[in-house]
MILUM-396148 format. One record per residue (C-alpha): residue in three letters; x, y, z. Coordinates in steps of 0.25 Angstrom, whole numbers, padded with zeros to 4 digits, always signed. Each point is the difference from the previous one (the first is absolute). Example, Ala and Ser with C-alpha at 12.3 -4.5 7.8 and 13.67 -1.06 7.14 Angstrom:
2
Ala+0049-0018+0031/Ser+0006+0014-0002/
This chain:
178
Unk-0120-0131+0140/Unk+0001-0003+0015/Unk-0011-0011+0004/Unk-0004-0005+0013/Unk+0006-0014-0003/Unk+0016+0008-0003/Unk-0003+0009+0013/Unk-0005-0012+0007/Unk+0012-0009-0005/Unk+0011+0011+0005/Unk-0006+0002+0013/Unk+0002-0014+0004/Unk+0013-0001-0006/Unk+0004+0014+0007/Unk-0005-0007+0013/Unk+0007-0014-0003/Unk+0015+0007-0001/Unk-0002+0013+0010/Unk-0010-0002+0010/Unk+0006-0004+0013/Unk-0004-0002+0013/Unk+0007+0002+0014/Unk+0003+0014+0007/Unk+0004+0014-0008/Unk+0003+0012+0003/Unk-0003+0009-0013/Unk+0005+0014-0005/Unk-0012+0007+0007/Unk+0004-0007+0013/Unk-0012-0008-0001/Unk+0003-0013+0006/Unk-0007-0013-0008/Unk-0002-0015+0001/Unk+0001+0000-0016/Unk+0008+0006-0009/Unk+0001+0002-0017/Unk+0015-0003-0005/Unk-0001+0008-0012/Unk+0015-0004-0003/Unk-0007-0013-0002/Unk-0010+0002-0008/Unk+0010+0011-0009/Unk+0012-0010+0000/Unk-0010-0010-0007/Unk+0000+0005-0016/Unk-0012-0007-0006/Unk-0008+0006+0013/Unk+0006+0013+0000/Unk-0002+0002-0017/Unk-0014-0005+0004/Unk-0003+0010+0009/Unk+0006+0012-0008/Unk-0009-0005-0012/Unk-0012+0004+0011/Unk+0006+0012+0004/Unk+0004+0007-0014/Unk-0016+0003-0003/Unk-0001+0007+0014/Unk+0013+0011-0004/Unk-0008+0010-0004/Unk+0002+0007-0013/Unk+0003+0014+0006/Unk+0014-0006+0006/Unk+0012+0004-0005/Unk+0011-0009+0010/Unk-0001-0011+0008/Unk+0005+0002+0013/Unk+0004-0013+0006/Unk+0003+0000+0016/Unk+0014-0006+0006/Unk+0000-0012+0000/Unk-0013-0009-0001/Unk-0006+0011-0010/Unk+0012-0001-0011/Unk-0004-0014-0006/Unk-0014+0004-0002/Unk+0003+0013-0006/Unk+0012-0004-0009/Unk-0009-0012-0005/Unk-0012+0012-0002/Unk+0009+0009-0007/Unk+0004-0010-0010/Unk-0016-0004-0002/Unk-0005+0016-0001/Unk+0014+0006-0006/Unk+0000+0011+0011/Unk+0014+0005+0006/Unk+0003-0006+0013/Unk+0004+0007+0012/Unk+0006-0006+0014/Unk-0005+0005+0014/Unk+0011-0002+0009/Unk-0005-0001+0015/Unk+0012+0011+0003/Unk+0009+0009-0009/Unk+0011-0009-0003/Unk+0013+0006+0007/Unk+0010-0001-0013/Unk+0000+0004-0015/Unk-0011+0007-0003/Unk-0007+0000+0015/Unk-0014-0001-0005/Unk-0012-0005+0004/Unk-0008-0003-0013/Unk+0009-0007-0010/Unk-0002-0001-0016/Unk-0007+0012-0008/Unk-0003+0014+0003/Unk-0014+0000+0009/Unk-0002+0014+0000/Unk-0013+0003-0008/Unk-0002-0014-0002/Unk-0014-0007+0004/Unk+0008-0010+0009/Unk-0009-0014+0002/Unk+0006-0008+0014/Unk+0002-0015-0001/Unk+0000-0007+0011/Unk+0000-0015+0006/Unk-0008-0001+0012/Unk-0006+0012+0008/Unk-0006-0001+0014/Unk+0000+0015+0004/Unk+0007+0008-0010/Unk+0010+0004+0008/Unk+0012-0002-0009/Unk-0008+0004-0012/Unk-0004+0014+0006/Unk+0016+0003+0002/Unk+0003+0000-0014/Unk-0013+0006-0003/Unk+0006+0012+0007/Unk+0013+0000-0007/Unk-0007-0002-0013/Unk-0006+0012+0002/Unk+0012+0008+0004/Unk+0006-0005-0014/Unk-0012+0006-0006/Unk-0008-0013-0003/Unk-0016-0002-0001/Unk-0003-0011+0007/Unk-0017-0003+0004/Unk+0000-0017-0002/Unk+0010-0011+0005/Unk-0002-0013-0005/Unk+0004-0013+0008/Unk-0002-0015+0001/Unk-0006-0003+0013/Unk-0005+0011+0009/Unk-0002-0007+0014/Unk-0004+0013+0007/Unk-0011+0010-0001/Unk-0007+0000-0014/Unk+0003+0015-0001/Unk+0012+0001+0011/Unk+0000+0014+0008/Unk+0015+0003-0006/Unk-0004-0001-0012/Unk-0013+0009+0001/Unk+0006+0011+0009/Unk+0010+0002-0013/Unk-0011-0002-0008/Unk+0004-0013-0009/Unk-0009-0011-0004/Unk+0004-0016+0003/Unk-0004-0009-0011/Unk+0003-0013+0005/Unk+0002-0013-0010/Unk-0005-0008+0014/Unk-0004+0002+0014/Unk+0002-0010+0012/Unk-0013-0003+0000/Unk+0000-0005-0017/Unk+0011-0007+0003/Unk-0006-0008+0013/Unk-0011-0003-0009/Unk+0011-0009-0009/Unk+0007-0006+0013/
């Protein structure tokens, strides 16, 4: 059972290890004066078991994969397949150009409900991609889970492709434990 004292406790520690400060330029473009290492936080493995133990109650119960995005999303979703049992799959940012020149690794996707996994999200941008492909393949895909969303509560990327954001924190929960 997740209590305000556990999510309180990992906020600061995610802030402790990953929140930095200076200049960044993010994925969307956006330029920042702070920044979320979530390498930081995922590298650490009492903090990174810690969050997955609050995130394996918000995988809801229609998922049949995980989908874990390249690279940050892949610790999270490993360590939440092995909590929830469900087959993991491995959304690569580009087909890869050798072997077996895919795009979604691991199990057959195709009339699977596909649940996305993902570290930290400000606009969805790399999330939507493979929301696209997912759907090529055959997939249902309606929620993505992540750890901290530092965007829009319910980002346009996601709504245009209609797909729900459930985030485990937002910027603003963890200013409150700065």
């Amino acid at each position: 059972m997740t209590t305000p004292d556990t999510m309180s406790s990992v906020a600061r520690r995610i802030n402790e290890v990953a929140f930095l400060t200076g200049e960044f330029t993010l994925r969307s473009g956006i330029v920042s004066d702070h920044y979320f290492d979530k390498y930081a936080f995922e590298a650490d493995p009492k903090l990174l078991s810690d969050i997955c133990d609050l995130l394996a109650p918000r995988v809801p119960d229609s998922a049949e994969v995980l989908v874990g995005m390249e690279l940050g999303g892949v610790p999270i979703a490993t360590m939440l397949s092995q909590r929830t049992g469900l087959p993991l799959a491995l959304a690569r940012k580009e087909p890869k150009t050798y072997g077996t020149a895919r795009q979604i690794e691991g199990p057959e996707v195709s009339g699977k409900n596909a649940f996305i996994v993902e570290d930290v999200i400000t606009s969805g941008g790399a999330v939507s991609d493979s929301i696209a492909v997912l759907r090529d393949l055959g997939a249902t895909v309606t929620q993505v889970l992540c750890v901290i969303n530092r965007g829009d509560p319910n980002p346009p990327l996601l709504n245009e492709r209609n797909v729900t954001l459930d985030a485990l924190f937002t910027e603003e929960t963890l200013n409150q434990h700065r």
